[in-house]
C-alpha positions as CSV (number, residue, x, y, z in Angstrom):
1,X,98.7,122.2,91.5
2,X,99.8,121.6,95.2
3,X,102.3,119.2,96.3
4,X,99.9,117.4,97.9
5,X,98.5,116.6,95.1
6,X,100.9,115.2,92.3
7,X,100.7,112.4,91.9
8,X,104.4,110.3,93.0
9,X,106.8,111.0,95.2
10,X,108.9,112.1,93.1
11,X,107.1,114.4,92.4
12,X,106.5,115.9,95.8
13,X,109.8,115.9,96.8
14,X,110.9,117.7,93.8
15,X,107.9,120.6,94.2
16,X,108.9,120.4,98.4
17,X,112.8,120.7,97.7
18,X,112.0,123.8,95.1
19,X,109.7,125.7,97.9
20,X,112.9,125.0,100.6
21,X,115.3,126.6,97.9
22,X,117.9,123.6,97.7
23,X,119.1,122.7,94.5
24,X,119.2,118.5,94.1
25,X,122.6,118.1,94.9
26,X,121.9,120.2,97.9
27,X,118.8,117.4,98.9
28,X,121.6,114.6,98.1
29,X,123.9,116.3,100.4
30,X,121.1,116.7,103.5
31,X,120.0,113.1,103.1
32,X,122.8,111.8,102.9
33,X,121.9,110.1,99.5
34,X,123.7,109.7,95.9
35,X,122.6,112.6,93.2
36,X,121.8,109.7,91.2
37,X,119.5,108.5,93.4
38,X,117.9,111.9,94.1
39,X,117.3,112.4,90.3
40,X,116.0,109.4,89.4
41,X,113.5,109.4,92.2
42,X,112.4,112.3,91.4
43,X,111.9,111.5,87.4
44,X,110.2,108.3,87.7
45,X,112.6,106.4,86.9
46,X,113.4,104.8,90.3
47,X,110.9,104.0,92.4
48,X,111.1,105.8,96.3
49,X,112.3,103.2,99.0
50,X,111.0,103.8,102.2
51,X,114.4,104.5,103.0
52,X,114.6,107.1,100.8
53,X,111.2,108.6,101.9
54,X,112.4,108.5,105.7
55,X,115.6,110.3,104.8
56,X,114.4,112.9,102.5
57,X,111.6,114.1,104.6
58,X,114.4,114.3,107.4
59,X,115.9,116.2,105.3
60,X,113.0,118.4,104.1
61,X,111.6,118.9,107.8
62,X,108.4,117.4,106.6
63,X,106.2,114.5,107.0
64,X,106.9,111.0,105.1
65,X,103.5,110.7,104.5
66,X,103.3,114.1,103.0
67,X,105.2,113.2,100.4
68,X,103.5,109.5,100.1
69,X,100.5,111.7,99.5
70,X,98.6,109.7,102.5
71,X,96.2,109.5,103.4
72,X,94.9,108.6,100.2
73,X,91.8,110.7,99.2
74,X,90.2,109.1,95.8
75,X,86.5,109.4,96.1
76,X,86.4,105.2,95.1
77,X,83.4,103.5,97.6
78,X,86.1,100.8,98.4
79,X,88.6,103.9,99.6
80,X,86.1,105.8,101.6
81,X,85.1,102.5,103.1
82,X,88.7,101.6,104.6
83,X,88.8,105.2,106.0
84,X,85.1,105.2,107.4
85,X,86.3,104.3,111.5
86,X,89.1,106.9,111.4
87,X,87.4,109.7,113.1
88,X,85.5,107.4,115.8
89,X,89.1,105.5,116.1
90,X,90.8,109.1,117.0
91,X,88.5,110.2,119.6
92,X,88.9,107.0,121.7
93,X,92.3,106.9,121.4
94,X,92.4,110.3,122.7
95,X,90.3,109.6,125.6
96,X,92.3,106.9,126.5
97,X,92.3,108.1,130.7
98,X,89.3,109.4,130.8
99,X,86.5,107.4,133.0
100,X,84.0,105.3,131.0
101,X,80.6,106.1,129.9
102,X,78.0,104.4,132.2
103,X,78.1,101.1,130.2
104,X,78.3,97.7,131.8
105,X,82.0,96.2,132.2
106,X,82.3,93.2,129.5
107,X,83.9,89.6,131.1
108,X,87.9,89.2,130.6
109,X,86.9,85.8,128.6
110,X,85.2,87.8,126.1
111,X,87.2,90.5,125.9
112,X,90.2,88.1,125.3
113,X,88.3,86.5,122.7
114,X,87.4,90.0,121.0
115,X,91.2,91.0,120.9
116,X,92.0,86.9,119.0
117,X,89.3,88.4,116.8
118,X,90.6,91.6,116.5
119,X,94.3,90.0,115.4
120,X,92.4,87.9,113.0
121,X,91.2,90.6,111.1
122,X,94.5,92.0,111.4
123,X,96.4,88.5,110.0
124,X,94.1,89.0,107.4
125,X,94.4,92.6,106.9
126,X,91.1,93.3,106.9
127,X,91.2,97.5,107.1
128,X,87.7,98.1,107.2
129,X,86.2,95.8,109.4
130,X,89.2,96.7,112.1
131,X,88.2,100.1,111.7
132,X,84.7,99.5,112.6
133,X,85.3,97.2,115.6
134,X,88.5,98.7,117.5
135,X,87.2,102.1,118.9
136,X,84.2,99.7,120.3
137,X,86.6,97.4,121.9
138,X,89.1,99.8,123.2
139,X,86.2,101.4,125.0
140,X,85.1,98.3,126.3
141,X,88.6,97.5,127.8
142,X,89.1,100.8,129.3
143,X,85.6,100.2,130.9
144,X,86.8,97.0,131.9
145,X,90.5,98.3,133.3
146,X,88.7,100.8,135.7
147,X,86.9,98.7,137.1
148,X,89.2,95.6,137.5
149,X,91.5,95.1,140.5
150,X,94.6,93.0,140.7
151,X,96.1,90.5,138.1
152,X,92.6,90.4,135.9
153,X,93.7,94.5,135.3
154,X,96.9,93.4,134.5
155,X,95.7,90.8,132.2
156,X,93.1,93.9,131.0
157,X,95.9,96.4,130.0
158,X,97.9,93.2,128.3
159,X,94.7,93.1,125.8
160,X,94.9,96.8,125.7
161,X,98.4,97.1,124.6
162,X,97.7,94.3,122.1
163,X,94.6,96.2,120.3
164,X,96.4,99.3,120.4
165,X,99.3,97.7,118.4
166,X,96.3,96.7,116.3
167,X,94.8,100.6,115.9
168,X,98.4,101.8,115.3
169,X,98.9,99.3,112.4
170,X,95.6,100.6,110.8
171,X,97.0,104.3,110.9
172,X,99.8,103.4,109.9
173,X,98.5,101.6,106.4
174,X,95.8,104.1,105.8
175,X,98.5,106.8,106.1
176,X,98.1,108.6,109.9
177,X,101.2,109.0,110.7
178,X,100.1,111.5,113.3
179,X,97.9,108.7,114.8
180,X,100.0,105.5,114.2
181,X,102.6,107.8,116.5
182,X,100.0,108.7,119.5
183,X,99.1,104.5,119.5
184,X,102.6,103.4,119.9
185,X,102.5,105.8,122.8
186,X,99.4,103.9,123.8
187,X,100.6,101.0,123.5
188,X,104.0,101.7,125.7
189,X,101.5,103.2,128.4
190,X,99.2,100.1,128.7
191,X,102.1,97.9,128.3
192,X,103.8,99.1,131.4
193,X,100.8,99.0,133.4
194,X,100.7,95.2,132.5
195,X,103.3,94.0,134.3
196,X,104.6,91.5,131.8
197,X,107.9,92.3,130.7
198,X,107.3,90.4,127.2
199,X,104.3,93.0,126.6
200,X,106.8,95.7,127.3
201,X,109.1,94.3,124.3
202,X,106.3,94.4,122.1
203,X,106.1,97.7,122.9
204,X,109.6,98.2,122.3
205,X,109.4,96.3,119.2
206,X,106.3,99.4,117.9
207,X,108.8,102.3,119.2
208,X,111.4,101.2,117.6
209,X,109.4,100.9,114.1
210,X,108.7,104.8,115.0
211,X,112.5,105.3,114.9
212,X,112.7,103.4,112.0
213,X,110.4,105.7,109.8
214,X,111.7,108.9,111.1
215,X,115.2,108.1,109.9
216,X,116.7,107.1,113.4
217,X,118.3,104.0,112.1
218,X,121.3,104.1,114.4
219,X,119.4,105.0,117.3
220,X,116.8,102.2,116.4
221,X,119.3,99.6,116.7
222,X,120.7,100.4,119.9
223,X,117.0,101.0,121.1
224,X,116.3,97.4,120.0
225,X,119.8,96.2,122.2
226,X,118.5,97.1,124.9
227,X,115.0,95.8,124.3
228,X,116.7,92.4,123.8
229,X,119.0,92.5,126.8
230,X,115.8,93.9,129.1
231,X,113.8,90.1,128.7
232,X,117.7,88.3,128.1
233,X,116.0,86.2,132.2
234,X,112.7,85.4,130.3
235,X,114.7,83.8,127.0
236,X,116.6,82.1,129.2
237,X,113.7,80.4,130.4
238,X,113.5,78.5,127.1
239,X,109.3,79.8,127.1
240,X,108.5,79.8,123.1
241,X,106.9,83.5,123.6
242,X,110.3,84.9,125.2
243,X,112.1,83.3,122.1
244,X,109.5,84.4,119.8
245,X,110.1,87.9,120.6
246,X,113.9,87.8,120.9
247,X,113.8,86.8,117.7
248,X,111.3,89.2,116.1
249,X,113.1,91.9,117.8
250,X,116.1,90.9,116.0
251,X,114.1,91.0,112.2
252,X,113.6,94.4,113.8
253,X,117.0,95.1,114.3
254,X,117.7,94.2,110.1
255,X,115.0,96.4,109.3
256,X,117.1,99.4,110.7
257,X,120.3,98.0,109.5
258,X,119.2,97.7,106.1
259,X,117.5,100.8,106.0
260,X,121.0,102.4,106.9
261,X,122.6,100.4,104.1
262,X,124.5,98.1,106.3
263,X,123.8,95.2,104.5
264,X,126.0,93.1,106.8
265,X,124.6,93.9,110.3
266,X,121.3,93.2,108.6
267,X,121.8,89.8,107.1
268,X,123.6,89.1,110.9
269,X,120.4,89.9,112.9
270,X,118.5,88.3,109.9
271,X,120.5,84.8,110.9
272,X,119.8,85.7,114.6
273,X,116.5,85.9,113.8
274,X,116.6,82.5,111.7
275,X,118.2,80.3,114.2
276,X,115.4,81.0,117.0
277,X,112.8,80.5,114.7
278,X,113.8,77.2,114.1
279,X,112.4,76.5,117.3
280,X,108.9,78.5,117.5
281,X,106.4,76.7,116.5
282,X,104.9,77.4,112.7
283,X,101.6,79.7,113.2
284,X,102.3,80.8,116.7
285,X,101.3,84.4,117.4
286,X,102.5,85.5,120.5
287,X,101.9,89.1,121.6
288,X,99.9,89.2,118.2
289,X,103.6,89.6,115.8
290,X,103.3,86.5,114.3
291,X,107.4,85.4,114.1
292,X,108.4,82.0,113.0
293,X,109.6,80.6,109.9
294,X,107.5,81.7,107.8
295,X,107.3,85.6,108.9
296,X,111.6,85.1,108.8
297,X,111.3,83.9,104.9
298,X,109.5,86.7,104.2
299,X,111.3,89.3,105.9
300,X,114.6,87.7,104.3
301,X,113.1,89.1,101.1
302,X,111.7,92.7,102.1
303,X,115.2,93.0,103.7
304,X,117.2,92.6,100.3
305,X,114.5,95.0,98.8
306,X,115.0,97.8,101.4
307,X,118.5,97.6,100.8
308,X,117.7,98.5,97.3
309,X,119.1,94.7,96.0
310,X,116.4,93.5,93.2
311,X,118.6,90.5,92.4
312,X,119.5,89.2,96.3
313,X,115.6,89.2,96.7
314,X,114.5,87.3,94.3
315,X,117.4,84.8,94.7
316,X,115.9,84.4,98.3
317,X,112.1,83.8,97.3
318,X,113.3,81.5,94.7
319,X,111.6,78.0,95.9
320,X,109.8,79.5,99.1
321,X,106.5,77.8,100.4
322,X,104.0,79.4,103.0
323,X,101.9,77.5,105.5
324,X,98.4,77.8,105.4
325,X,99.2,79.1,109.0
326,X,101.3,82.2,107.3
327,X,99.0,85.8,107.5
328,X,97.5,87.2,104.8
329,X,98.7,90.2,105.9
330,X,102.0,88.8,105.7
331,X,102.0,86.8,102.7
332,X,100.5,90.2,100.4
333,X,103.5,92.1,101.6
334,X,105.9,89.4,100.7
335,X,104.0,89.8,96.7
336,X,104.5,93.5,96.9
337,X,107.8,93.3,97.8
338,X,108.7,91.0,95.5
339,X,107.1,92.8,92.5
340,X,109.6,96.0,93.9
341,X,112.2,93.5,93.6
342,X,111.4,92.2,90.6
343,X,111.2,95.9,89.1
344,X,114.8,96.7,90.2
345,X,115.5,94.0,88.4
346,X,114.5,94.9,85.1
347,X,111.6,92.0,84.6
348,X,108.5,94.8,84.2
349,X,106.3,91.9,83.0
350,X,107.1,89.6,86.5
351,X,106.7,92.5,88.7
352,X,103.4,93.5,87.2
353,X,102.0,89.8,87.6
354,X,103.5,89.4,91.0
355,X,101.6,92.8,92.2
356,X,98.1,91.0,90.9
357,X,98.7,88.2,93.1
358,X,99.4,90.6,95.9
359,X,96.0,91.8,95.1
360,X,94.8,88.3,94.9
361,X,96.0,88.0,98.7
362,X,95.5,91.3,101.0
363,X,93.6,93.4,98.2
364,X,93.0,96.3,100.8
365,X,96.3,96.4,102.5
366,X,97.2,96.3,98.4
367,X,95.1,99.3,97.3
368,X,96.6,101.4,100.8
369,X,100.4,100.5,100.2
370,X,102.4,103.5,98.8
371,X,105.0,101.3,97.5
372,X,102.7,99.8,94.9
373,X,101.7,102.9,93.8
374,X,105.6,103.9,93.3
375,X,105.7,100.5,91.7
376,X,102.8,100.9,89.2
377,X,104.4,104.7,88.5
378,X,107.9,103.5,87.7
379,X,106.6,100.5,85.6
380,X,104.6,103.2,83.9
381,X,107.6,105.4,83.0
382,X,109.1,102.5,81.3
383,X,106.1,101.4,79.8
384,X,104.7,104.1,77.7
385,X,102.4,101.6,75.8
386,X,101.1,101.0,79.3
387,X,99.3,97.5,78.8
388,X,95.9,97.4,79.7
389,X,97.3,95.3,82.9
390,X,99.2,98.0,84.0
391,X,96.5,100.2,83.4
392,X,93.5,98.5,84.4
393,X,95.5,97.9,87.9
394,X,96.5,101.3,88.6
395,X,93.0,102.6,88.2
396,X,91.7,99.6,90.8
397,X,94.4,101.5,93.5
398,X,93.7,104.9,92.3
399,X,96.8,106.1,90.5
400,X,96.7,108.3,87.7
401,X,98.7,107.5,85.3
């Protein structure tokens, strides 16, 4: 049986750090991780952080989502569905300069409407329908851009960065790592053809998730630094959006941080990030990210989890409350989080009840996640009874257990 098709990462990293020749002290070593860590990972008994994931396959020379498995391949109607637009996405992105077919150019007003819709879906992490509207609509917007002069083109490649953001987040889910990479690149182009220098932090905010998975932690967060100080004249101008994205550049910043176990500098940009959103209004969505309290509260959480700290994160969801104005998208990863916090932990039972009410919430951003599948494997391990829960839900994502 092929790497590629074992089932856990564990699993794959073992059978890729065999065919490399290291030994698993040698992988520990290379990663920069504890032996511990390495061995557990790799029998079950731990689940694999994403952390963990970036540094190994850094390690390995080989693709993170090689060793997730992605994209996920289960012959399920639901999972063929969610990967349906994927070629037809590809093929636009790629011909991203070329001039457009002979169709008629669509009006900015409803092209700006399409891209609201386009982060509705999105919000609500609706895979499948995204994949069957965005190659339309970015081929409608590069129609649009080459035939646009002035500030309506600049408004034109604004959109375009935005529904770029919105392909890249698709790959990304589904597994594309190749293709979530090529859209950030999309996104940086279109965004510096836009003229807005906010547009160009959301693109900053997209690279710097690129560094992030690769392992780059350290350059990540001086990346980010500078992407603050570049809009430091717009936040002064008090605007909400400026703020908004000071401030989601910062949860960006504690992403890296507490991917590169610096638990400190994390909870510091994490109380950065807290003090602007204070002051953004609740359900604003500005350049399509979605910060303010709610989106902070939730990251607080996925924070403490990243840094591997089951008993932090559940101390800070204890008592929270969404807003009906809090995403989907959102909201289901706060549940999945959770449930990984919940299984460091120890409380098996919690985590498995918390992972149905991530289902309940973003069912096919649920059924695409790898780290519910390293969830449901690692509860597995330690439950060798396997309820029919446990059992019934891994089969609805696809794991074999």
């Amino acid at each position: 049986m092929s790497a590629d098709e074992l089932e856990g990462v564990g699993k794959r990293v073992k059978a890729d750090r065999q065919l490399a020749g290291l030994t698993q002290a040698d992988l520990a070593r290379e990663a920069h991780l504890s032996l511990s860590l390495v061995k557990g990972v790799e029998q079950g008994r731990i689940p694999a952080s994403p952390a963990f994931i970036a540094a190994v396959s850094k390690a390995l020379k080989t693709r993170a989502a090689k060793l997730k498995g992605q994209p996920y391949e289960d012959e399920s109607r639901a999972n063929r569905r969610l990967h349906a637009g994927i070629a037809e996405l590809r093929r636009e992105i790629a011909a991203y300069r070329l001039p457009p077919d002979d169709v008629p150019s669509q009006s900015l007003s409803r092209l700006r409407s399409a891209v609201t819709e386009v982060s509705r879906l999105r919000h609500r992490a609706k895979l499948d329908a995204l994949g069957d509207v965005l190659p339309t609509l970015l081929r409608d917007l590069r129609t649009a851009v080459h035939h646009a002069e002035g500030h309506d083109r600049e408004v034109l490649f604004g959109l375009l960065a935005e529904t770029y953001a919105a392909a890249g987040q698709v790959a990304y889910k589904l597994g594309y790592d190749d293709l979530s990479t090529l859209t950030t690149d999309r996104v940086d182009w279109a965004a510096g053809q836009s003229g807005d220098p906010l547009a160009g932090a959301a693109a900053d905010f997209y690279i710097a998730g690129e560094l992030i998975v690769t392992a780059e932690w350290r350059g990540a967060l001086s990346y980010l630094d500078r992407a603050r100080d570049k809009i430091k004249d717009e936040v002064r101008t008090g605007a909400e959006a400026a703020r908004a994205m000071h401030g989601v550049l910062h949860l960006k910043s504690g992403l890296a941080a507490a991917r590169a176990g610096d638990a400190n500098t994390s909870d510091a940009h994490l109380a950065e990030a807290r003090d602007v959103a204070q002051r953004i209004t609740l359900g604003s969505d500005h350049y399509r990210l979605a910060f303010d309290l709610d989106s902070v509260n939730i990251w607080s959480v996925g924070l403490a989890v990243e840094r591997q700290d089951g008993t932090e994160a559940i101390k800070r969801a204890e008592g929270l409350r969404f807003s009906r104005t809090a995403p989907r998208e959102r909201v289901g990863h706060h549940w999945i989080d959770l449930a990984r916090a919940y299984q460091l932990h120890g409380d098996r039972d919690r985590a498995l009840v918390t992972l149905y009410r991530a289902k309940k919430t973003a069912p096919q951003m649920m059924r695409a996640h790898p780290q519910v599948r390293e969830t449901l494997m690692t509860l597995a391990e330690h439950d060798r009874c396997r309820s029919d829960s446990l059992a019934g839900l891994a089969r609805w994502v696809g794991v074999r257990l």
